[in-house]
Every structure is written in structure tokens, then in C-alpha cells.
Backbone bond lengths (Angstrom), bond angles and torsions (degrees), N, CA, C in turn:
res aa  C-N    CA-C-N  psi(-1)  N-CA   C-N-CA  omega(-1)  CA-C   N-CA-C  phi
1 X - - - 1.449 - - 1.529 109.59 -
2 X 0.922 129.48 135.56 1.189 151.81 154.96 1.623 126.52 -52.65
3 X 1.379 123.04 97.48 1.306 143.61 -144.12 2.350 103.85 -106.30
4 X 1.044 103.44 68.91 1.088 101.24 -175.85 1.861 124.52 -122.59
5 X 1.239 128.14 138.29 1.072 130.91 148.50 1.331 98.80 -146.92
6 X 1.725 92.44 -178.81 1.603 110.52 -175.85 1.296 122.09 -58.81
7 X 1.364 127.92 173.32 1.017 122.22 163.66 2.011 116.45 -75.88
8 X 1.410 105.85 99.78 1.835 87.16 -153.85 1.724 76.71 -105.33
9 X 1.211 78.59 153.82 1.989 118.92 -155.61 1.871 84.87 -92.53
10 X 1.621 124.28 112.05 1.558 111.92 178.31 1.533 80.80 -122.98
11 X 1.573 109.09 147.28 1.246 106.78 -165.92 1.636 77.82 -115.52
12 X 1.561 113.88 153.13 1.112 127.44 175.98 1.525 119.12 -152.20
13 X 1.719 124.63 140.30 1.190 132.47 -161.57 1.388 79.43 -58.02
14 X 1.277 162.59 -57.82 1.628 116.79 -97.77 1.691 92.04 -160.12
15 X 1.295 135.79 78.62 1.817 113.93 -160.64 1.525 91.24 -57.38
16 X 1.312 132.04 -67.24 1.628 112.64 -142.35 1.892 93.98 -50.18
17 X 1.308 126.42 -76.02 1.424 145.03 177.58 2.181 93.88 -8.37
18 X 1.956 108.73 -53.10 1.382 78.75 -160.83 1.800 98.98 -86.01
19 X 1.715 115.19 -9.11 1.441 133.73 -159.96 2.283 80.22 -65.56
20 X 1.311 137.51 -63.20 0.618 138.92 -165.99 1.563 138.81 -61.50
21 X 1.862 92.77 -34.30 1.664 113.12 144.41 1.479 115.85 -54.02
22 X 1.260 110.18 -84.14 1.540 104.66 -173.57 1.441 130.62 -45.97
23 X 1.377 109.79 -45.30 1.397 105.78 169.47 1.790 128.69 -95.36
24 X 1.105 105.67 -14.58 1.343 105.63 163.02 1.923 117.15 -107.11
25 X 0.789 108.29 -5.44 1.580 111.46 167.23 1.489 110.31 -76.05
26 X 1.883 91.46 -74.60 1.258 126.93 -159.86 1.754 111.96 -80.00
27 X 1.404 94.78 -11.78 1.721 85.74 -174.67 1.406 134.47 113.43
28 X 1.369 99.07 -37.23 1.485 126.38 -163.64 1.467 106.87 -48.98
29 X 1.310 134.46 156.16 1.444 147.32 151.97 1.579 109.31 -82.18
30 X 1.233 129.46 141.15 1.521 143.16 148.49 1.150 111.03 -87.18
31 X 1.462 107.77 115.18 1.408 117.13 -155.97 1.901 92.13 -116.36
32 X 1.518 137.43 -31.14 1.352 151.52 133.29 1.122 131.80 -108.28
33 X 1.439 127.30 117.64 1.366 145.67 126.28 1.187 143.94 -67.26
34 X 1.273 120.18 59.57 1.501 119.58 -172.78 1.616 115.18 -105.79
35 X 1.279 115.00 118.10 1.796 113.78 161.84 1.420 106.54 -73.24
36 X 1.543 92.37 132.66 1.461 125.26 -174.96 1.642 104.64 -77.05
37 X 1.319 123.76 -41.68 1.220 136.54 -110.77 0.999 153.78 45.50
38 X 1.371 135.95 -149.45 1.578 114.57 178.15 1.599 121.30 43.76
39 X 1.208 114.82 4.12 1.428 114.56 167.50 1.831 95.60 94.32
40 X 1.412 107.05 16.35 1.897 95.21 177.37 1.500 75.12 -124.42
41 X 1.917 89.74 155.53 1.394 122.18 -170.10 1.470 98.42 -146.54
42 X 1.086 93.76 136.78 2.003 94.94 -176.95 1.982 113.31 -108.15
43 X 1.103 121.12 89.44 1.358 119.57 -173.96 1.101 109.00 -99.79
44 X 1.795 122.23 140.75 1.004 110.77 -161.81 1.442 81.50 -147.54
45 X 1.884 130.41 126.52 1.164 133.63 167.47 1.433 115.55 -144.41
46 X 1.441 110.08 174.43 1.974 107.34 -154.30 1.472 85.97 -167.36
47 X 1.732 100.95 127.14 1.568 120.14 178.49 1.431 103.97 -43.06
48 X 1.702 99.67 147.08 1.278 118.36 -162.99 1.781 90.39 -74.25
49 X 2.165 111.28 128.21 1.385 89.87 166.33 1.617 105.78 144.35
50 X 1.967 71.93 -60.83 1.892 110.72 -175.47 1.783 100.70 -49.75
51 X 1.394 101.86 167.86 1.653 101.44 156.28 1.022 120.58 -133.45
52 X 1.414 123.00 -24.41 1.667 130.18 163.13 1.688 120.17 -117.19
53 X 1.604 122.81 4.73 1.170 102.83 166.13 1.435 110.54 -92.20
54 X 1.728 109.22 138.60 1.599 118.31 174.44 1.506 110.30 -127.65
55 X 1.061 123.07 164.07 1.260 147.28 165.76 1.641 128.52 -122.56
56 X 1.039 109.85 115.61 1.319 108.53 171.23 1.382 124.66 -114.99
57 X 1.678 148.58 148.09 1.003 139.95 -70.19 1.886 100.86 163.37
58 X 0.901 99.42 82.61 1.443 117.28 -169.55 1.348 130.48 -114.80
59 X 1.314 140.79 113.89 1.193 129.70 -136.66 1.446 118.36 -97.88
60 X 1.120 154.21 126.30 1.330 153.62 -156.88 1.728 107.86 -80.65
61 X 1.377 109.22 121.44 1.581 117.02 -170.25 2.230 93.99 -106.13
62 X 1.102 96.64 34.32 1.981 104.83 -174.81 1.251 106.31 174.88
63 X 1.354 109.72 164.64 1.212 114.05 -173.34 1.971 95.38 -101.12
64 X 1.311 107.86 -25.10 1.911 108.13 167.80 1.446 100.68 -57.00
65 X 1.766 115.59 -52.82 1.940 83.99 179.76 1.454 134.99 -57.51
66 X 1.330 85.52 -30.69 1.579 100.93 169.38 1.097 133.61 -23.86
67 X 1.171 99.55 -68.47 1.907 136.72 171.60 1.354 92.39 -62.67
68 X 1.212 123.38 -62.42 1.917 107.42 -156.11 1.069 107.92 -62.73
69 X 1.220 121.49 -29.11 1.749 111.09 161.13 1.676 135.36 -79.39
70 X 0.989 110.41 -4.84 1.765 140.04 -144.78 1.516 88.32 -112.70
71 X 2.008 111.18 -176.04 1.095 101.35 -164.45 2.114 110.36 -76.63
72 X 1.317 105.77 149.92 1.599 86.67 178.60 1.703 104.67 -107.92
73 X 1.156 111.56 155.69 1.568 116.96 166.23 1.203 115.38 -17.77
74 X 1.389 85.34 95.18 2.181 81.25 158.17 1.380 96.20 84.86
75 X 1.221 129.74 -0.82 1.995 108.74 -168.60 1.634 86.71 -167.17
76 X 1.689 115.71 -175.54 1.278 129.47 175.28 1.282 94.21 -153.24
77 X 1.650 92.51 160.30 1.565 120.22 171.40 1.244 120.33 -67.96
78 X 1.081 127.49 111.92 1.857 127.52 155.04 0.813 102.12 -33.77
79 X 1.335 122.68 107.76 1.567 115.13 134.65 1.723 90.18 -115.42
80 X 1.541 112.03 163.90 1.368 123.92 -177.55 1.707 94.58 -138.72
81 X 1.926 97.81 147.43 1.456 98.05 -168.42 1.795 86.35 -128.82
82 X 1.282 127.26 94.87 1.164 136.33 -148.68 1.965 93.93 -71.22
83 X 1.176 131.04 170.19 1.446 131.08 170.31 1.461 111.37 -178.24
84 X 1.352 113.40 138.35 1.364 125.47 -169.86 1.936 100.59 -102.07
85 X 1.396 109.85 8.83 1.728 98.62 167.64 1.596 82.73 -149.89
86 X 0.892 123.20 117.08 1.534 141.00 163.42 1.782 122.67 -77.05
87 X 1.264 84.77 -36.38 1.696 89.51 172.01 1.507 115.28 -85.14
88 X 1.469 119.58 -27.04 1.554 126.57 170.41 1.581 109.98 -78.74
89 X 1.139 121.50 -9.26 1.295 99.36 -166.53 1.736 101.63 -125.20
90 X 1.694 124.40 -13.83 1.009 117.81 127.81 1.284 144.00 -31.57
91 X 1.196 109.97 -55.16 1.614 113.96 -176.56 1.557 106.18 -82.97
92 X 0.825 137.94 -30.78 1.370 139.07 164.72 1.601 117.00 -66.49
93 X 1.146 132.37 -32.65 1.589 139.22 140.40 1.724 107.21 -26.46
94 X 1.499 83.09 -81.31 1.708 92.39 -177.11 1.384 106.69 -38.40
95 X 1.196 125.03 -77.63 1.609 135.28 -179.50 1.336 112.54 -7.54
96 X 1.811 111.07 -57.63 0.847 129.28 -172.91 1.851 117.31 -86.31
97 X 1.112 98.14 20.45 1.825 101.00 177.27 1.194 115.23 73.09
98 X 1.396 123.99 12.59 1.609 125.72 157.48 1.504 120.65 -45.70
99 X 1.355 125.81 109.45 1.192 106.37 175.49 1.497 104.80 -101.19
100 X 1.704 106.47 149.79 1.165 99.76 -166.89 1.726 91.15 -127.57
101 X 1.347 112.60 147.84 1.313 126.03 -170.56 1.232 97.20 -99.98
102 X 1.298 176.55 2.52 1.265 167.03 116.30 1.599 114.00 -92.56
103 X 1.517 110.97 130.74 1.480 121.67 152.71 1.321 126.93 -16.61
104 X 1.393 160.44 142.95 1.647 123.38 165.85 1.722 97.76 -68.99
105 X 1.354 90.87 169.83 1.366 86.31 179.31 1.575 103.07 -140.78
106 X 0.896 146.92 166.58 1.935 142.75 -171.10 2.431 98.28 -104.25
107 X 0.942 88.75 100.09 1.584 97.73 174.81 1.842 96.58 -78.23
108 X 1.850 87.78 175.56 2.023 101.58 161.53 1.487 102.07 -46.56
109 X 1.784 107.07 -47.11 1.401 113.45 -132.23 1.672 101.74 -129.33
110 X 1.576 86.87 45.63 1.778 110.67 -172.45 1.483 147.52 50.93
111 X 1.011 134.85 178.21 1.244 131.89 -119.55 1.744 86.10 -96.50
112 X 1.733 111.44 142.70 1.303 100.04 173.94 1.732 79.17 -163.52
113 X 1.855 85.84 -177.44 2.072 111.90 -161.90 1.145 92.99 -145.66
114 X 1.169 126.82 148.12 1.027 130.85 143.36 1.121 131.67 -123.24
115 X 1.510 120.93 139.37 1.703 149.31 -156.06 1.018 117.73 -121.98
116 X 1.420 123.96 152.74 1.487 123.66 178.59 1.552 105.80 -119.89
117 X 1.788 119.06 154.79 1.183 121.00 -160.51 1.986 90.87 -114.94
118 X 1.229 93.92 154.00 1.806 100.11 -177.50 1.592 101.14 -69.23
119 X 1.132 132.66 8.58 1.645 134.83 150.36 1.410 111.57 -103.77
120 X 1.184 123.59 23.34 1.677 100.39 154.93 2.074 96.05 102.82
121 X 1.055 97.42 -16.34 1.679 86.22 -161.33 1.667 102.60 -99.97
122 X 1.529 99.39 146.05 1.434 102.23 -178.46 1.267 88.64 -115.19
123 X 1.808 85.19 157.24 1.828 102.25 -172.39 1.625 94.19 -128.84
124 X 1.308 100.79 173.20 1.681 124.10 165.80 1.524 111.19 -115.46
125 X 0.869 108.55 112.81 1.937 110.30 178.56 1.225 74.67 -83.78
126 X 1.293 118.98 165.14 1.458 124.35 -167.41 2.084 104.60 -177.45
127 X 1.297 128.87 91.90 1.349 113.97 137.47 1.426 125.04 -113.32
128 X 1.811 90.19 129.41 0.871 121.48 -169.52 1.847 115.21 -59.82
129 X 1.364 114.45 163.70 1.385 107.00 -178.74 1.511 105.03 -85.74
130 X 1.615 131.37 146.34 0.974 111.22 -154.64 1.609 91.51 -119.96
């Protein structure tokens, strides 16, 4: 199956703090590290495995960007963390102190959980039915 979304832009207080979640929690590869200057850095990483899902990683210059990406009143942001083994990459979350705010549960459009990230952002682990 084919493991894809966009490159979605998560803005976060702190790169090393989220550089250290994702890839040392979560697994992830750093696939770019580049200083911008001006204090912006463009990181861009994608579960260890994957071949086209990425993430990129953008640093919050306010605590309002923060939020506009983060949880909002009453609801949360989609983000989706696409995966071709759902049961391997669950339990390895957990392992790793993922807390996840919903059970998985089996959708139309397959089985997904949802988790929260130490910046505020909720995700959908999500494999899809193929």
C-alpha cells in the first residue's frame, strides 16, 4: 500500500524538544535539517519504513501560532499519520509512552486511534482499508 500525505507544515514551540519526540520516541527519520536563519529552521521527517509520507516542522514565532495549529475550542486539527501495519506501529507508540485518547476503532475507511502530541496536536494513526 501506498503510504502518502502532504507535506503538512506542524508548527512547534521547540524543534530539538519536537526533533526528539518524533524521531526518538516515535521512530521517525530526519530526512532535512536546514537553518534558515533568522532563527527559522526547516525540518522535515517521515516514519521510519515509509517512502512518501513526510512531515515538516516549523517553529512557532507566538504563542497564537501555536494555538492555530494546536488543539482548537471544542474540536482538533487533522492531522493523519498514515501506516501500512497498524497493529505494529500501535504497540510500539504505546511502548514508547504515547498516550492515546481513543481505543482504535475499525471506520468505512479503516481502522484508526487517536493520540495526542507533547505540542498540543492531535493525530489519527490511521490504516487505511486497502
Amino acid at each position: 500500500m501506498k503510504q502518502m500525505i502532504a507535506r503538512v507544515a506542524l508548527v512547534v514551540p521547540d524543534y530539538d524538544a519536537a526533533i526528539a519526540f518524533y524521531c526518538d520516541v516515535l521512530g521517525f527519520d530526519v530526512l532535512e535539517d536546514t537553518d534558515l536563519g533568522n532563527g527559522k529552521r526547516w525540518v522535515l521527517v517521515r516514519p521510519k519504513g515509509a517512502t512518501e509520507t513526510a512531515l515538516l516542522l516549523a517553529r512557532a514565532d507566538s504563542l497564537e501560532q501555536q494555538a492555530a495549529v494546536g488543539n482548537q475550542a471544542g474540536g482538533r486539527v487533522g492531522f493523519f499519520l498514515f501506516t501500512d501495519d497498524f497493529g505494529r506501529d500501535h504497540t510500539a507508540m504505546l511502548g514508547a509512552g504515547v498516550r492515546f485518547l481513543e481505543e482504535p476503532r475499525r471506520e468505512a475507511y479503516g481502522t484508526v486511534a487517536v493520540f495526542a502530541d507533547p505540542f498540543g496536536n492531535m493525530w489519527d494513526l490511521l490504516q487505511p482499508v486497502a
